[in-house]
PAGU-140840 format. One record per residue: residue number from 1; residue in three letters; x, y, z of N, C-alpha, C in turn. Coordinates in nm, 3 decimals. Layout:
 num residuo     npx     npy     npz    capx    capy    capz     cpx     cpy     cpz
 NUM     Ala       X       Y       Z       X       Y       Z       X       Y       Z
...
% end
This chain:
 num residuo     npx     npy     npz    capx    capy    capz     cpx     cpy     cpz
   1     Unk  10.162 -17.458   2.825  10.141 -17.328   2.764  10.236 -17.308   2.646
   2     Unk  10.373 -17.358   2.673  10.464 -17.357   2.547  10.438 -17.400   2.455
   3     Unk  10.354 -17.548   2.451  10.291 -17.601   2.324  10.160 -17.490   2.242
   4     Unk  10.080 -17.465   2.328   9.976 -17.375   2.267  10.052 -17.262   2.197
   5     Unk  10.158 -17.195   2.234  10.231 -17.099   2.174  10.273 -17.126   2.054
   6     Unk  10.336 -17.247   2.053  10.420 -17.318   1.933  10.303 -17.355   1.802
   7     Unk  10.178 -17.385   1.855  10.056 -17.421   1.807  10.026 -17.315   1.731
   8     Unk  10.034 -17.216   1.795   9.922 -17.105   1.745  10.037 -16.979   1.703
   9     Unk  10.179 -17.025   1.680  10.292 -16.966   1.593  10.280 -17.010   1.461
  10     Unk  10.305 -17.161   1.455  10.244 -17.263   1.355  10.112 -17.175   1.244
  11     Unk  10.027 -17.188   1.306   9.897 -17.173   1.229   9.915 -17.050   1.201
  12     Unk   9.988 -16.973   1.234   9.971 -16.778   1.215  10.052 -16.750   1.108
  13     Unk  10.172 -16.857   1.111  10.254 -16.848   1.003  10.219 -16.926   0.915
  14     Unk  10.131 -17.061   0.888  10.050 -17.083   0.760   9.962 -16.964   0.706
  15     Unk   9.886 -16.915   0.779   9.837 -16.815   0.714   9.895 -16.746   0.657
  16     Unk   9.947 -16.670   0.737  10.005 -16.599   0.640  10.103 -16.611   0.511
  17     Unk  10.173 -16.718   0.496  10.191 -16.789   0.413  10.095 -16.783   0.283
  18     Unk  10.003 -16.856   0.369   9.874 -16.852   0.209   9.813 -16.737   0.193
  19     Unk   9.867 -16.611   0.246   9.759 -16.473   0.207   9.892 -16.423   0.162
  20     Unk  10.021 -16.472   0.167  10.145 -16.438   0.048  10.100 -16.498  -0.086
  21     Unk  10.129 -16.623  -0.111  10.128 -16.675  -0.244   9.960 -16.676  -0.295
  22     Unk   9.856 -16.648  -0.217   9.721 -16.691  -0.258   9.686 -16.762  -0.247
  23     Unk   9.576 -16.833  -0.305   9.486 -16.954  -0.260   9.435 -16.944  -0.406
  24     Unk   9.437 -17.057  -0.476   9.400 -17.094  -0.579   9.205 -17.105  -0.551
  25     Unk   9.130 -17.022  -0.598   8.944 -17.071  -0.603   8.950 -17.118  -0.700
  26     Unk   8.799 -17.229  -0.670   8.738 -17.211  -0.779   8.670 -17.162  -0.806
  27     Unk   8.633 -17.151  -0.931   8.608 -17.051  -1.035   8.416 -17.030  -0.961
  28     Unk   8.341 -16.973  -0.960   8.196 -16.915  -0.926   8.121 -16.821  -0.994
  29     Unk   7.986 -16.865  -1.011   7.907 -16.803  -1.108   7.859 -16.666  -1.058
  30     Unk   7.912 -16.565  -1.186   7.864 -16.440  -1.107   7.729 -16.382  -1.122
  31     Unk   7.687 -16.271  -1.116   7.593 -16.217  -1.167   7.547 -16.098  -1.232
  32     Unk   7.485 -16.154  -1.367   7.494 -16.045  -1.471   7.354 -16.014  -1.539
  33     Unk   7.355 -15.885  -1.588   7.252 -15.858  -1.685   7.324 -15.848  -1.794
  34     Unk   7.281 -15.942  -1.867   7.265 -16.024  -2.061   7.216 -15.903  -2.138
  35     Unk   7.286 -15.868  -2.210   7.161 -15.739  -2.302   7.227 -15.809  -2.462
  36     Unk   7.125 -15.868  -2.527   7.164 -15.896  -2.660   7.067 -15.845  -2.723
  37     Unk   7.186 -15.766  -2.851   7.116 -15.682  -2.935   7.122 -15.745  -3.075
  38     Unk   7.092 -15.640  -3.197   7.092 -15.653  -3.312   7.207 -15.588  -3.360
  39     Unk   7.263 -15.587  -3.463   7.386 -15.476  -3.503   7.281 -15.395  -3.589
  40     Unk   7.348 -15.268  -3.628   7.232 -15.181  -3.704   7.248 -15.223  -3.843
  41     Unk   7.320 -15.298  -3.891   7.308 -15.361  -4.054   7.223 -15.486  -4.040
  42     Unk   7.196 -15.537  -3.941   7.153 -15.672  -3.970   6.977 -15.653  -4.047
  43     Unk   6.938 -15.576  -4.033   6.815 -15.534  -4.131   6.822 -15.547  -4.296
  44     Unk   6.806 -15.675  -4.334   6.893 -15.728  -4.516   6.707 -15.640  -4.553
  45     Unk   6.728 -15.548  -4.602   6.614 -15.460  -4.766   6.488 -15.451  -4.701
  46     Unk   6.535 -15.414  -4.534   6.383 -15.289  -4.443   6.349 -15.426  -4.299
  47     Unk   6.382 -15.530  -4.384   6.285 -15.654  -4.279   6.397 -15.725  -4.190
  48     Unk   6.349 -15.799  -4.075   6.482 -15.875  -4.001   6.406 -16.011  -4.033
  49     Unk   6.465 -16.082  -4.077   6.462 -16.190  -4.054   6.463 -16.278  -3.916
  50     Unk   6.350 -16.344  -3.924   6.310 -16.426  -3.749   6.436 -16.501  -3.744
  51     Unk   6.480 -16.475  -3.590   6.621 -16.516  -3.563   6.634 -16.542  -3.427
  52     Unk   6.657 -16.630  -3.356   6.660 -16.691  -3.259   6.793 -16.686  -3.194
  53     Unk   6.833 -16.636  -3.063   6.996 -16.685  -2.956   6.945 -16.755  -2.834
  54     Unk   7.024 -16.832  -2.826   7.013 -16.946  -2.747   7.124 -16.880  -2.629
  55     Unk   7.102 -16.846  -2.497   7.218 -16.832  -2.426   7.221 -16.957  -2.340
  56     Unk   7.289 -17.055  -2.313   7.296 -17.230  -2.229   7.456 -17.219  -2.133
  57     Unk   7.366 -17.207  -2.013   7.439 -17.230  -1.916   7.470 -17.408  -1.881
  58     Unk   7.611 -17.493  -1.892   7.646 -17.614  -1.888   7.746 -17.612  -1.742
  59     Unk   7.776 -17.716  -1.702   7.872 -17.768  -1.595   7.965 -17.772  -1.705
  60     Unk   8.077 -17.741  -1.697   8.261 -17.805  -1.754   8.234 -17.917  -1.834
  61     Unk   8.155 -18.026  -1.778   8.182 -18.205  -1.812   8.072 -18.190  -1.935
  62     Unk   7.960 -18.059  -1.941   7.881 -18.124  -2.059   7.913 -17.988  -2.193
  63     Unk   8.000 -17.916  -2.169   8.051 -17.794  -2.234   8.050 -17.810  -2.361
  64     Unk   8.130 -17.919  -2.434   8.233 -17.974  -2.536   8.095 -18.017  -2.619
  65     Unk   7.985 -18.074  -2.592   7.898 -18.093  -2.685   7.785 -17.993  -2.709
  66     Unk   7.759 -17.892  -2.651   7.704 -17.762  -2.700   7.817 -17.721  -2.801
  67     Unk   7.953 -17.713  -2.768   8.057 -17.645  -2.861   8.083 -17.671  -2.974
  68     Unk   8.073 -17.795  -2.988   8.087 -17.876  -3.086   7.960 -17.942  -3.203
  69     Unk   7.850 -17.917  -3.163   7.712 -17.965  -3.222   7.747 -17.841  -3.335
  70     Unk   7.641 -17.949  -3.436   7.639 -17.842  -3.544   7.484 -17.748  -3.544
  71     Unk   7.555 -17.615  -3.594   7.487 -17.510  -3.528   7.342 -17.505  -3.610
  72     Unk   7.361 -17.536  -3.753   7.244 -17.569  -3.826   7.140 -17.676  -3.788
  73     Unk   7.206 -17.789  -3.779   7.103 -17.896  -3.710   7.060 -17.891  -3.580
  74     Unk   7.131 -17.777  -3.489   7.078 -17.768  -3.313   6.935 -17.704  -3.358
  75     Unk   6.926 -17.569  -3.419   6.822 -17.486  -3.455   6.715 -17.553  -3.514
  76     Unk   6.748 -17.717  -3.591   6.607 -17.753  -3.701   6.493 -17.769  -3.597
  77     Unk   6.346 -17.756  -3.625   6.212 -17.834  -3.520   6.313 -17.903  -3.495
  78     Unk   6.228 -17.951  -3.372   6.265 -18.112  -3.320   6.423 -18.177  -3.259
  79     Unk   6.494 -18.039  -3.254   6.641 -18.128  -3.274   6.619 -18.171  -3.114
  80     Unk   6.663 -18.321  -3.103   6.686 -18.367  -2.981   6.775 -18.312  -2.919
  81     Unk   6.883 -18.287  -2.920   6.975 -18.166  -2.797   6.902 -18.062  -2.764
  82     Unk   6.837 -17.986  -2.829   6.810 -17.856  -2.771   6.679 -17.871  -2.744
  83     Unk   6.637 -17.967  -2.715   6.482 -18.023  -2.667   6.530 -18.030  -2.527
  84     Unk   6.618 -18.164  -2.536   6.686 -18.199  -2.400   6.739 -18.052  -2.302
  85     Unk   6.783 -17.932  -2.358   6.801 -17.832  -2.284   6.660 -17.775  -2.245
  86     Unk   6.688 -17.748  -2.074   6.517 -17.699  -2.078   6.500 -17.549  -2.038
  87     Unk   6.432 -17.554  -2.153   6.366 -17.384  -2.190   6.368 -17.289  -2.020
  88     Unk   6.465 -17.196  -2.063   6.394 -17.151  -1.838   6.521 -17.187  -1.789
  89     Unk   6.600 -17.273  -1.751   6.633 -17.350  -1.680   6.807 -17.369  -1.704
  90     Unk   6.817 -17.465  -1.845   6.968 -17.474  -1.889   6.982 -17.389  -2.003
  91     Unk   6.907 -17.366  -2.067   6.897 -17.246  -2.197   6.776 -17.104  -2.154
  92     Unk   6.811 -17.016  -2.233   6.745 -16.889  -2.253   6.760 -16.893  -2.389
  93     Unk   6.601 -16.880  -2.489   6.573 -16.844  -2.594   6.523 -16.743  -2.618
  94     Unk   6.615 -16.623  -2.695   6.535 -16.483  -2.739   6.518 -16.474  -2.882
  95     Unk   6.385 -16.407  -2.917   6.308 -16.408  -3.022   6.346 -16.256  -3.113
  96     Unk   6.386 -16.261  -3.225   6.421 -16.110  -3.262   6.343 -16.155  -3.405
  97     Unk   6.246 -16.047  -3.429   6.195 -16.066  -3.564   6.137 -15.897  -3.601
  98     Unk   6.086 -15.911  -3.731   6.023 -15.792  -3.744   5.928 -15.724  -3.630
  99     Unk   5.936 -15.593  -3.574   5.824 -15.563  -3.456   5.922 -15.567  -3.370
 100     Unk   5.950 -15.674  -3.322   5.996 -15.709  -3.250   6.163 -15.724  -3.259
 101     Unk   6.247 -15.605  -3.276   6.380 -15.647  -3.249   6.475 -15.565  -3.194
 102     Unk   6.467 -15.504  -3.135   6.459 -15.399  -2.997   6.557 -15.526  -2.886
 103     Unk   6.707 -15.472  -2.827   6.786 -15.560  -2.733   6.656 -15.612  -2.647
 104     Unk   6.682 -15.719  -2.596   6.642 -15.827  -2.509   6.756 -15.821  -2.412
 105     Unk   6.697 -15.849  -2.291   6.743 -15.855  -2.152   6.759 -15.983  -2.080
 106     Unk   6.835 -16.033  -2.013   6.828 -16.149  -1.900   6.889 -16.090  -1.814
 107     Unk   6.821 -16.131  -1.692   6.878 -16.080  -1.543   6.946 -16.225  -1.513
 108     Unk   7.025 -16.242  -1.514   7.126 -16.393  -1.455   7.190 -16.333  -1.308
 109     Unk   7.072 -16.310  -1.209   7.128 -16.328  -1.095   6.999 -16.373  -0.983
 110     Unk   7.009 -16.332  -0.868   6.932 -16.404  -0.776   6.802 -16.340  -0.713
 111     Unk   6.820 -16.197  -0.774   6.693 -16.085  -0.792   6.628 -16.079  -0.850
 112     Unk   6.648 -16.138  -1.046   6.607 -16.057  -1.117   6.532 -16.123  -1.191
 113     Unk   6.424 -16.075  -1.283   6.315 -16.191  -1.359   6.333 -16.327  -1.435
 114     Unk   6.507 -16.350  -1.410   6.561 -16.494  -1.474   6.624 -16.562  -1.351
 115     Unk   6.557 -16.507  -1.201   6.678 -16.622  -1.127   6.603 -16.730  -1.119
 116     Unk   6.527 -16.796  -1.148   6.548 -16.940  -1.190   6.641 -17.025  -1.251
 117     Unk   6.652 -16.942  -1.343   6.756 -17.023  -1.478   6.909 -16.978  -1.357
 118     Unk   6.886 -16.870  -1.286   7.035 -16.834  -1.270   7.040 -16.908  -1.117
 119     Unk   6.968 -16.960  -1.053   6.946 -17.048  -0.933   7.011 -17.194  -0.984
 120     Unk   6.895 -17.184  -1.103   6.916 -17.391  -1.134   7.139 -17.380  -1.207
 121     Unk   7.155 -17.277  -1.287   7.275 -17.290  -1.322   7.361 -17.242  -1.190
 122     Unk   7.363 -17.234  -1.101   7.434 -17.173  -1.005   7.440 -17.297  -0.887
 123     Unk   7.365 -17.376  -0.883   7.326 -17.559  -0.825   7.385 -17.647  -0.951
 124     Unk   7.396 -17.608  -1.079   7.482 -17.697  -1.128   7.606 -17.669  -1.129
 125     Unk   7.649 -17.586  -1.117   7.827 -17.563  -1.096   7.854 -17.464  -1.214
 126     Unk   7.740 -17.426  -1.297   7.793 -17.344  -1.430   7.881 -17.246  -1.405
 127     Unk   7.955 -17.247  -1.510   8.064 -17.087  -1.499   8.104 -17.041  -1.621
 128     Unk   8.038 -17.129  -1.758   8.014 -17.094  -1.902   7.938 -17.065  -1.959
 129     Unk   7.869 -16.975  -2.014   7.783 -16.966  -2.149   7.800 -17.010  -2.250
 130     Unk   7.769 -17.071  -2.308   7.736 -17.095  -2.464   7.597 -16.984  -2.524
 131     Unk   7.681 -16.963  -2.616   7.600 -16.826  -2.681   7.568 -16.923  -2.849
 132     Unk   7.434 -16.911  -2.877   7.420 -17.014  -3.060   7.313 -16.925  -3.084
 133     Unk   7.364 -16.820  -3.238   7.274 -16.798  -3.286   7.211 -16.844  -3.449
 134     Unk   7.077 -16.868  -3.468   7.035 -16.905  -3.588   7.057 -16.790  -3.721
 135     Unk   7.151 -16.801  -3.726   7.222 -16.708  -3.864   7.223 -16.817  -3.960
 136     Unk   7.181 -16.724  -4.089   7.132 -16.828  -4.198   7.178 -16.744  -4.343
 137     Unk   7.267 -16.778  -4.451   7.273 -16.665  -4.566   7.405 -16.712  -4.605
 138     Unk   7.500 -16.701  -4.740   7.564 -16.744  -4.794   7.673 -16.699  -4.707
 139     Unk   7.761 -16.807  -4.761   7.879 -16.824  -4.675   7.931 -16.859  -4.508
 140     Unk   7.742 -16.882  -4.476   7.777 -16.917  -4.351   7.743 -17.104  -4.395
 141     Unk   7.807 -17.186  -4.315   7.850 -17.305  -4.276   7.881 -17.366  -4.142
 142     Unk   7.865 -17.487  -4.147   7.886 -17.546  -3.986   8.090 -17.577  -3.970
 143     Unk   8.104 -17.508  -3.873   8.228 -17.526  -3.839   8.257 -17.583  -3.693
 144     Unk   8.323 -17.639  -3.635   8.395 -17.695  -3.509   8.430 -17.561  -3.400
 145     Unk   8.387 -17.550  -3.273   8.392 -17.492  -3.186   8.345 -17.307  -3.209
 146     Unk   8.395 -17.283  -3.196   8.407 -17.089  -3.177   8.447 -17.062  -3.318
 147     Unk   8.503 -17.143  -3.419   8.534 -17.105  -3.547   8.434 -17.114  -3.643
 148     Unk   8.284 -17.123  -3.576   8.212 -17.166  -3.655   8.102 -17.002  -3.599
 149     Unk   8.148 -16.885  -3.605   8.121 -16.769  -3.590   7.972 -16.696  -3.529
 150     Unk   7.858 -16.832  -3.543   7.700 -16.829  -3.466   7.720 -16.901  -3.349
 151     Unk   7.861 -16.897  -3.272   7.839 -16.957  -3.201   7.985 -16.917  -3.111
 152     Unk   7.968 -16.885  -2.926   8.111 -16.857  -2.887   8.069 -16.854  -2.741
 153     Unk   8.184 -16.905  -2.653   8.159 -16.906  -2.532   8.244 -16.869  -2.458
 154     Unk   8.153 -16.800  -2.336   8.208 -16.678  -2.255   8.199 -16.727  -2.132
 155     Unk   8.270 -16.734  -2.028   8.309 -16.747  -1.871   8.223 -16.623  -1.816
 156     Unk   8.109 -16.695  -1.699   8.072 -16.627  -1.619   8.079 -16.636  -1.479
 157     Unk   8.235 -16.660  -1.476   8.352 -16.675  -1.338   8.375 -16.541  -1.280
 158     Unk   8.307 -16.546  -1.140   8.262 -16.409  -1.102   8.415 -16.362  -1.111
 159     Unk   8.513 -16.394  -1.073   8.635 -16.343  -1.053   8.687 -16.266  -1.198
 160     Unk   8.617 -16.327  -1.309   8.709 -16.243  -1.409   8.628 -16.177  -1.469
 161     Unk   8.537 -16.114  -1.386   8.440 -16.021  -1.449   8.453 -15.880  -1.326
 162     Unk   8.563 -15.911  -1.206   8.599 -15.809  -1.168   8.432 -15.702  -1.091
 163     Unk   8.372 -15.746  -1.103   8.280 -15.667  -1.027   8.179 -15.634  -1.164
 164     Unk   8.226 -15.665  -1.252   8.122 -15.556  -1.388   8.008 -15.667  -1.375
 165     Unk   7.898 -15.623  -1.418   7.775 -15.741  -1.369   7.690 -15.688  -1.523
 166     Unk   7.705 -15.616  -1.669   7.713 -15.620  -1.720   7.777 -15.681  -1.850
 167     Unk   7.697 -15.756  -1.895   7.733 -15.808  -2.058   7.660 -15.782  -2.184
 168     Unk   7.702 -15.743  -2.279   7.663 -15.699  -2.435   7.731 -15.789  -2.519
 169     Unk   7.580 -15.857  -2.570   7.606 -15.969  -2.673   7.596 -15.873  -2.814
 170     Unk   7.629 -15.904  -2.929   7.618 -15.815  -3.039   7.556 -15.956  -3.131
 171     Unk   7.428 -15.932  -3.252   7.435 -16.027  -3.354   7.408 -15.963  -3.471
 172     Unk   7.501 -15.999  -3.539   7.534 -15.963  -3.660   7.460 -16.049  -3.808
 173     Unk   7.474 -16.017  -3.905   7.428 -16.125  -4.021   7.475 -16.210  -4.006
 174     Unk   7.641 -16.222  -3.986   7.692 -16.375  -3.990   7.772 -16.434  -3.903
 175     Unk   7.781 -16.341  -3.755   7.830 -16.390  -3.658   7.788 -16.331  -3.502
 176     Unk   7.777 -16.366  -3.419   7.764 -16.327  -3.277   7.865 -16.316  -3.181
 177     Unk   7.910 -16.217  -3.117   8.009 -16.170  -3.075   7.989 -16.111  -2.948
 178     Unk   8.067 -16.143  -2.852   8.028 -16.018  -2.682   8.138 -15.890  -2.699
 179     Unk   8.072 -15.788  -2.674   8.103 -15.658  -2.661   8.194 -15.618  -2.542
 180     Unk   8.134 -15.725  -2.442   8.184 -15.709  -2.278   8.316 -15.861  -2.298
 181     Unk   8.439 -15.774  -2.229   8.505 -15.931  -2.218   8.576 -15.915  -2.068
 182     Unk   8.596 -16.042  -2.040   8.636 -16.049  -1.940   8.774 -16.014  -1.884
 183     Unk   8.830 -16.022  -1.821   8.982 -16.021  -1.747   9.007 -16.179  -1.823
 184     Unk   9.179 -16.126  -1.832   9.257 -16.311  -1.861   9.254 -16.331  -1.794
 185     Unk   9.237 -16.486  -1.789   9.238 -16.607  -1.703   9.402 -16.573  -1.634
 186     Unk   9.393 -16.601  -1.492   9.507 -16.591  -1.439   9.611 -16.735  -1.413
% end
């Protein structure tokens, strides 16, 4: 009986131990409604120009080459990367044109008219967005990672979104930006 005591002193005081210092998680995909809009200038002399956002949910290991592709050649017909992403699934493509440019919605959870895409990224381990929009007009250029302003990525690590299950993408003439940000990384 002394051993079971000593046993189960042991284990009471690991615990508690680790509910002192914490327990390091990992990171888990939360669930959100996407609302990407237009900014109210982006209308260049009455008309919008047809404009395409790509929202691409990746695992960690394939992150660095969405980030890094150039943002002009992902958008041309035909580009083999964003072929290889499948429509539904690892990417969400929204359409903003004349008529038509009124915020767009994604439900990225397990209810809502996108849990597919938010099923299949939630079986791959995702916990990033990549956000690429087709912005086109002087002075924009292809740049390297998040400095290249049509393009920025946001953590959808349920933990640093704190319970908010809301996100607001903003697109602008010459850059795309989230409205909603998260908690720092701890």
């Amino acid at each position: 009986m002394t051993n079971l005591k000593q046993v189960l002193t042991v284990l009471l005081s690991v615990a508690m131990v680790m509910g002192l210092i914490g327990c390091e998680t990992k990171p888990r995909l939360g669930e959100f409604t996407v609302t990407v809009s237009l900014s109210s200038d982006f209308a260049q002399g009455g008309s919008i120009p047809p404009t395409e956002v790509d929202l691409i949910g990746l695992p960690a290991a394939e992150l660095s080459t969405a980030q890094n592709t150039s943002v002009s050649t992902y958008f041309q017909p035909l580009n083999p990367y964003r072929q290889s992403l499948v429509q539904g699934k690892d990417r969400v493509t929204l359409v903003f044109r004349d008529g038509d440019s009124g915020p767009k919605t994604v439900e990225l959870n397990r209810k809502g008219k996108d849990r597919d895409t938010w099923q299949h990224w939630y079986q791959r381990g995702v916990v990033d967005m990549v956000v690429l929009a087709d912005l086109r007009g002087p002075g924009i250029s292809d740049q390297p990672g998040d400095a290249d302003f049509r393009r920025f990525t946001l953590t959808l690590d349920k933990a640093r979104w704190k319970g908010r299950g809301n996100l607001n993408i903003v697109v602008q003439p010459a850059r795309v930006y989230s409205a909603s940000q998260p908690e720092p990384q701890k």
